[in-house]
C-alpha positions as CSV (number, residue, x, y, z in Angstrom):
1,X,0.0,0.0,0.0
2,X,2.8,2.5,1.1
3,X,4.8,1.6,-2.1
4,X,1.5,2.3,-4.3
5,X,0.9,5.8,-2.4
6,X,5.0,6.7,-3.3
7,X,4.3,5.7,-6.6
8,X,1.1,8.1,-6.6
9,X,2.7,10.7,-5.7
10,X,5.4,10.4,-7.5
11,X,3.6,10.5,-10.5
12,X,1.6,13.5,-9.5
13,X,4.9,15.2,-9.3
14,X,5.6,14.3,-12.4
15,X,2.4,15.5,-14.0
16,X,2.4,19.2,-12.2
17,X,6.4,19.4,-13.4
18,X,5.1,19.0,-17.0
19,X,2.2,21.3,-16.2
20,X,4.7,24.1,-14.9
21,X,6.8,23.8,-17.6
22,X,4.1,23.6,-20.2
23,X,3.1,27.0,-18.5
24,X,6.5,28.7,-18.0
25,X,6.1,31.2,-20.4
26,X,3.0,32.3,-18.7
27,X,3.8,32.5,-15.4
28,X,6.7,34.2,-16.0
29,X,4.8,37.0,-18.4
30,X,1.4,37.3,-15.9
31,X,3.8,37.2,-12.6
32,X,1.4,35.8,-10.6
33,X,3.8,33.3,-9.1
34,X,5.7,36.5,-7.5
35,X,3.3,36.8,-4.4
36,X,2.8,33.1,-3.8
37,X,6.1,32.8,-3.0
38,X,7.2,31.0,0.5
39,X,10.4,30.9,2.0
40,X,11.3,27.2,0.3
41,X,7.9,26.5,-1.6
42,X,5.6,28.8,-4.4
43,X,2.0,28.0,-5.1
44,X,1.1,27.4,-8.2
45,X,-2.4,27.6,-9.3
46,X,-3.3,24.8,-11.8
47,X,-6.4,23.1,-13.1
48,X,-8.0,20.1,-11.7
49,X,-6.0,16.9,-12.3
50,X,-8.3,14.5,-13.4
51,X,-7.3,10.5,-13.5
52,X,-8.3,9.3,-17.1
53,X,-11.1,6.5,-17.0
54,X,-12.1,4.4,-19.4
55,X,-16.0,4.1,-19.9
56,X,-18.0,1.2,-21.7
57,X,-21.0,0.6,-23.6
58,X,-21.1,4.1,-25.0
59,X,-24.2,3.3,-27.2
60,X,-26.5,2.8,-24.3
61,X,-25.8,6.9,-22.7
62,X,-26.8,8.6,-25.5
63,X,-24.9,12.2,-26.5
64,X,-24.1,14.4,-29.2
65,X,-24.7,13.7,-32.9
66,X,-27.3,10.5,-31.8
67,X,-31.1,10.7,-32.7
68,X,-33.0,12.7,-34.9
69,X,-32.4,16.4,-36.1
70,X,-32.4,19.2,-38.5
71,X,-29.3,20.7,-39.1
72,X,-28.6,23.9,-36.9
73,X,-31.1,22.2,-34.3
74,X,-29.7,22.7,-30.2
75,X,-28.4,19.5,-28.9
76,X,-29.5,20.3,-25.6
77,X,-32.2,22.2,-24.1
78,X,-30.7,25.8,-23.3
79,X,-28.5,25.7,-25.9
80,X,-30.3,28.7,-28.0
81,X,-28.8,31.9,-27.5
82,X,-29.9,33.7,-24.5
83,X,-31.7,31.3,-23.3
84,X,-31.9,29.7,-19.7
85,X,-31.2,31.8,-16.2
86,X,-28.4,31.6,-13.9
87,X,-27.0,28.7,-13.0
88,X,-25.7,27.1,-9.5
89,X,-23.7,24.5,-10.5
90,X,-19.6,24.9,-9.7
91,X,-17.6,25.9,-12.2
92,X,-14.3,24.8,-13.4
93,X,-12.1,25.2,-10.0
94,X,-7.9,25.8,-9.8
95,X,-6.0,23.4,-7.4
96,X,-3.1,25.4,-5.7
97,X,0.0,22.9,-5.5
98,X,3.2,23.8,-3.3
99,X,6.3,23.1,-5.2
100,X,9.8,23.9,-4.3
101,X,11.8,26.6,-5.5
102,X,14.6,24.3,-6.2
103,X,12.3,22.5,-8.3
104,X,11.5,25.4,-10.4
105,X,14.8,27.0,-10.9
106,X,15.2,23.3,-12.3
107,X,12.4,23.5,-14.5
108,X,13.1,27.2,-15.4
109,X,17.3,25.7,-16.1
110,X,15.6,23.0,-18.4
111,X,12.8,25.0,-20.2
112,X,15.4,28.2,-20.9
113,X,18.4,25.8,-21.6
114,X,20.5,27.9,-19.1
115,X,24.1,26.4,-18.3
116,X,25.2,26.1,-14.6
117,X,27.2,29.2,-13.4
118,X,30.8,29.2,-13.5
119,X,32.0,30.8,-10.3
120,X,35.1,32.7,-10.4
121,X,38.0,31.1,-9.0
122,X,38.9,33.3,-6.1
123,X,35.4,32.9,-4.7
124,X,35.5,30.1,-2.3
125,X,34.8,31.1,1.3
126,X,36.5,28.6,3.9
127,X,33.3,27.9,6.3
128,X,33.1,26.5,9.6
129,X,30.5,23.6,10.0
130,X,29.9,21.2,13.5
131,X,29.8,18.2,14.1
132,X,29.0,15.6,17.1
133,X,31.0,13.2,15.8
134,X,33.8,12.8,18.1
135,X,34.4,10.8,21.3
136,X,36.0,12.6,24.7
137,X,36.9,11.8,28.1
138,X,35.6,15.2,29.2
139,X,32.4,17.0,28.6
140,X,29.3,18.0,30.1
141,X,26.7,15.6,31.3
142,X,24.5,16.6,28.9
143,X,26.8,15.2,26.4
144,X,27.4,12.3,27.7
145,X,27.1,8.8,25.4
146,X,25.6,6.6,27.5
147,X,25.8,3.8,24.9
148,X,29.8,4.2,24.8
149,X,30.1,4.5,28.4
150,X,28.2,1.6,29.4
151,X,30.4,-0.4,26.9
152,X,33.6,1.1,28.8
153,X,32.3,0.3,32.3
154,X,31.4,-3.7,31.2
155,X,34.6,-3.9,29.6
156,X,36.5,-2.7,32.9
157,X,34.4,-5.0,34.7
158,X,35.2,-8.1,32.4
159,X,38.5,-7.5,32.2
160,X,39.0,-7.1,36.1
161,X,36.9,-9.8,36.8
162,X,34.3,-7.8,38.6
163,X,31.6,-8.7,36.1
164,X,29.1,-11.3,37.9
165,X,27.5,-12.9,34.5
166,X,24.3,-14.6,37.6
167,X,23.8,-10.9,38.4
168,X,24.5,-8.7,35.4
169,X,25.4,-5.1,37.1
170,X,27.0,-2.6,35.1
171,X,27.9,0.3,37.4
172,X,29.9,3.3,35.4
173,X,32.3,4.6,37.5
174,X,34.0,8.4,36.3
175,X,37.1,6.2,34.0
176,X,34.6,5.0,32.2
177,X,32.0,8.0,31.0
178,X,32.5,9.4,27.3
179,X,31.5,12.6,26.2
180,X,29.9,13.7,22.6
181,X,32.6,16.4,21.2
182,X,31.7,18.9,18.4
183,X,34.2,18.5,15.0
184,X,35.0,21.8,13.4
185,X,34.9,21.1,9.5
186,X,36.5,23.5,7.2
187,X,34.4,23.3,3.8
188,X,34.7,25.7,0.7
189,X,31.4,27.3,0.4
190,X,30.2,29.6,-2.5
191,X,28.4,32.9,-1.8
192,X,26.6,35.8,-4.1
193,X,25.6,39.0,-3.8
194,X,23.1,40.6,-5.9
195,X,22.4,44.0,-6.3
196,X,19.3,45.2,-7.8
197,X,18.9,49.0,-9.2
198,X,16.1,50.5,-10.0
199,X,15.2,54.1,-11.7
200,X,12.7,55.7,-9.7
201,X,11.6,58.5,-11.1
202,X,8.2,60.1,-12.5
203,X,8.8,57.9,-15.9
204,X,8.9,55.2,-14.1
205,X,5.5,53.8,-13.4
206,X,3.6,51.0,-11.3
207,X,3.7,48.8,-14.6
208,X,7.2,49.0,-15.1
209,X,7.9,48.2,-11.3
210,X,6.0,45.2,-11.7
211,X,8.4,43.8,-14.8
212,X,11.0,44.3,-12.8
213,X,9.3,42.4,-9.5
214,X,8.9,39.9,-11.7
215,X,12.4,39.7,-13.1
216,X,14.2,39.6,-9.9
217,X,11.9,37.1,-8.5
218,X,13.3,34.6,-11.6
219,X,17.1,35.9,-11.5
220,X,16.6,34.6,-7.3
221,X,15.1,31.5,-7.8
222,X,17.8,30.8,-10.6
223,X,20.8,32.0,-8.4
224,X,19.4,30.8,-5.5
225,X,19.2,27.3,-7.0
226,X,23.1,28.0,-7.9
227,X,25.0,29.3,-4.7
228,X,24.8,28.1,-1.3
229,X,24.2,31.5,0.1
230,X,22.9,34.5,-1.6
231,X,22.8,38.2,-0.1
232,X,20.0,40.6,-2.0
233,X,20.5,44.4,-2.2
234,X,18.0,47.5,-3.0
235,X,19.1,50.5,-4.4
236,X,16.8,53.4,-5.8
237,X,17.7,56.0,-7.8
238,X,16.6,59.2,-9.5
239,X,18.8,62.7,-9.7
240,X,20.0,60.9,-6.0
241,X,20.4,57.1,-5.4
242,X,19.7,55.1,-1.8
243,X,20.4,52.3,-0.2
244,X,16.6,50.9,0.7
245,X,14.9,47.2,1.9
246,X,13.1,45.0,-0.6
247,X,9.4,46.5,-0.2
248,X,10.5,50.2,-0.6
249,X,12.2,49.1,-3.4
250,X,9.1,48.3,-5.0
251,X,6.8,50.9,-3.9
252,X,8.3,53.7,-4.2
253,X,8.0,56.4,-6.8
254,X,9.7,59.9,-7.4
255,X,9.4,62.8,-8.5
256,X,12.6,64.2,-9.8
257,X,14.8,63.7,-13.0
258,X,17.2,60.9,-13.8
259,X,21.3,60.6,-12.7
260,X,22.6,57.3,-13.2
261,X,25.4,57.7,-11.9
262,X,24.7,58.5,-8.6
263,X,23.9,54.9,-8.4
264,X,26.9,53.2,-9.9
265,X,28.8,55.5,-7.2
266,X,26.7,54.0,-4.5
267,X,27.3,49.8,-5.8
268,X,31.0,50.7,-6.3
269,X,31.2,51.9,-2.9
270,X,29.4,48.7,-1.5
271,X,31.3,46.4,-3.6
272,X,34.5,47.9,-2.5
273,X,33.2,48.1,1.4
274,X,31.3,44.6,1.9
275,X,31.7,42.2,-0.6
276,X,35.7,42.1,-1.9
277,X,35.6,40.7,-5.4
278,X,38.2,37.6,-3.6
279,X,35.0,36.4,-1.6
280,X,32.1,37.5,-3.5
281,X,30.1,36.6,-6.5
282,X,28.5,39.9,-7.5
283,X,25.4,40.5,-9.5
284,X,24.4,43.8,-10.5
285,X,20.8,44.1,-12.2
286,X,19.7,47.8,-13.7
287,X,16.3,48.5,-14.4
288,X,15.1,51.8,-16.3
289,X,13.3,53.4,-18.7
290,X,16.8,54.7,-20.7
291,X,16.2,58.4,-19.3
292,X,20.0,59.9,-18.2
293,X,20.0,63.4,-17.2
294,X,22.6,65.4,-20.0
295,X,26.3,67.0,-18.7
296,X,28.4,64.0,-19.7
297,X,26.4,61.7,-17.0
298,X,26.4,58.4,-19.6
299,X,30.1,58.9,-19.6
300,X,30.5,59.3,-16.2
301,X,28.5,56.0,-15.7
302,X,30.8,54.1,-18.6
303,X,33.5,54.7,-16.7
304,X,32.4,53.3,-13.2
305,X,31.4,50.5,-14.8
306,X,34.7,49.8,-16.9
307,X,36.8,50.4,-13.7
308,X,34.9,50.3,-10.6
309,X,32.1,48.0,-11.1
310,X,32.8,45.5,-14.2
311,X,35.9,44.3,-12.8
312,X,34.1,43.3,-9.5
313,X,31.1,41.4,-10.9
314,X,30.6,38.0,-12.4
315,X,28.1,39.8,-14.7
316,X,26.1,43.3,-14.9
317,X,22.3,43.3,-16.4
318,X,20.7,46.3,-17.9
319,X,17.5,45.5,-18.4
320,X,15.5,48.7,-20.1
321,X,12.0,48.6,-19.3
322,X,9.9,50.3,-21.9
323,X,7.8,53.5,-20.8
324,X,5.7,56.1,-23.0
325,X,8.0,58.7,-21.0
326,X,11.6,57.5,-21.6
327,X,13.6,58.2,-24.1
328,X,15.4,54.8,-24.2
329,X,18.7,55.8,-25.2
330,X,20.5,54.7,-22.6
331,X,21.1,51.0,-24.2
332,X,22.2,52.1,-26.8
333,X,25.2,54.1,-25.4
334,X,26.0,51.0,-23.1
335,X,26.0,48.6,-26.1
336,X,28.1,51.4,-28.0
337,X,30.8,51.1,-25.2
338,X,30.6,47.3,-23.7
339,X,29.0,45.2,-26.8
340,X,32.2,42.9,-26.9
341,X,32.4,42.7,-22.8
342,X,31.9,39.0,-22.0
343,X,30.0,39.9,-18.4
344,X,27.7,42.5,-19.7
345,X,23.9,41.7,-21.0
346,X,21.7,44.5,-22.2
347,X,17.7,43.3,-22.7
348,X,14.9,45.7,-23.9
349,X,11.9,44.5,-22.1
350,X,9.0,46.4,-24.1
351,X,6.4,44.3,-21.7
352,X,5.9,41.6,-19.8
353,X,5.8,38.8,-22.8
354,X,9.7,39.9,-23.2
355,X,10.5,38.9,-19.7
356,X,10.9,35.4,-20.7
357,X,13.5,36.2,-23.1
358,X,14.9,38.8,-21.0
359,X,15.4,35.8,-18.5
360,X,17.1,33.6,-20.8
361,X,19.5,36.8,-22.2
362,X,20.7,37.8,-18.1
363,X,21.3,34.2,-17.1
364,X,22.7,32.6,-20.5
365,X,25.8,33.1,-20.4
366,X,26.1,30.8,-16.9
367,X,28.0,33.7,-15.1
């Protein structure tokens, strides 16, 4: 019975993994997987499985194209237009099914053919990790291994000839109690950083905020899926940019005009201050509408990223988010300056059907 319910649910799994992946493309372009989200699960709204049945004697039920009829007659009674009042019978209903995010960075890996990352060489962090796998003399008594103690104590007694096999006592005397004791364990462990920055200002609307909730909540579960421990930043920008926490990152809105490079300042100067390039993967996504305020700012911004910021970062996304007020230019003077550089991507995102491809463009190139 237990290996009949395993094999249930295993092929359940199977039939909502090909269900998710059949529906990639539209999760990812509706987005409505981005407030599901768990700390280790998202729900995933999908229709009602139903088990295939076979059914017999099909002549004797009657149905569609059997009896008598004129051409253009209703099979069924309501079947007129306009006819008939409300109904109360249930309509088709959506099962919500919890799957893992490791699961669908896999799915999202094989549906966008992305290659595993390729972490840098310097990046491997020497972490500590315990273990109760040793044996001691001394410790606490909360520690203690009674099972290994006990085995001391009958040995002592057997081999001193204290044992009394009639009356089979084993007293532990302080020789004989063994402790638990913690192993250090020096493993390399991989870590990332990503830095997300976003244009805030009055061209920016809620619409194009969304795109980009929706791209980071992909670039996550991919990276995620990829590094043992990932660190998310916020930063918000318009003529001044700001250090800010995940939901103010999404909800806010300015007023002002557009300096880019009042953000680059501010990831240099966190790259440079928290995460050394030795330690760190770094990840720096840009989202805007391709406004830049004039007075050489684009060129002031071309050259944080060729010497502050590209040198840092396994790889640097600009993804331009299209808006009726931008002027969009700003892609193209990045592409002019870094089309040959092998850890920059530049995406136009025009709406939310492009941020599937967008997707596959940022995390192609297994960075």
């Amino acid at each position: 019975m237990v290996q009949r319910i395993d094999r249930d649910l295993s092929r359940f799994r199977q039939v909502v993994r090909g269900i998710v992946k059949k529906e990639l493309r539209k999760y990812m372009s509706t987005g409505e997987l981005v407030g599901r989200q768990g700390k280790d699960f998202v729900s995933i709204p999908i229709r009602q499985i139903e088990i295939p049945t076979f059914r017999h004697e099909t002549r004797k039920f009657g149905g569609v194209g059997q009896g008598e009829g004129e051409p253009g007659s209703p099979v069924a009674p309501g079947d007129e237009a306009g006819a008939g009042q409300a109904g109360s019978a249930a309509g088709e209903h959506l099962l919500e099914v919890d799957v893992a995010l490791e699961e669908l960075a896999r799915i999202l890996g094989d549906e966008l053919e992305l290659p595993n990352i390729r972490p840098r060489a310097k990046d491997v962090v020497e972490a500590e990790h315990g273990r109760f796998s040793g044996i001691h003399r001394n410790g606490p008594e909360s520690l203690r291994h009674f099972k290994r103690t006990y085995r001391e104590a009958l040995r002592r007694q057997v081999a001193s000839g204290a044992y009394n096999f009639d009356n089979p006592v084993i007293i532990p005397i302080k020789e004989d109690r063994r402790y638990r004791s913690r192993r250090t364990i020096h493993a390399p462990e991989t870590n990332a950083v990503i830095v997300y920055v976003m244009d805030v200002s009055g061209s920016m609307g809620d619409e194009q905020k969304d795109v980009v909730r929706s791209e980071s909540f992909w670039i996550n579960t991919w990276l995620r899926h990829q590094y043992k421990g990932v660190v998310t930043r916020f930063i918000v920008h318009d003529a001044e940019a700001r250090e800010v926490d995940e939901h103010t990152f999404f909800h806010t809105r300015e007023s002002g005009g557009t300096r880019i490079s009042s953000a680059y300042q501010l990831v240099a100067r966190m790259i440079d201050e928290e995460f050394p390039a030795s330690e760190w993967n770094i990840y720096v996504f840009h989202f805007s509408d391709g406004d830049n305020w004039g007075g050489g700012d684009t060129q002031t911004c071309v050259g944080l990223l060729r010497d502050k910021i590209l040198p840092a970062t396994n790889l640097f996304g600009y993804g331009q988010v299209a808006s009726p007020y931008g002027s969009g230019a700003f892609i193209n003077d990045l592409a002019g300056q870094f089309s040959g550089a092998e850890n920059v991507v530049l995406a136009e995102i025009a709406n939310r059907e492009e941020i599937y491809s967008s997707i596959k463009l940022f995390l192609g190139k297994g960075r």
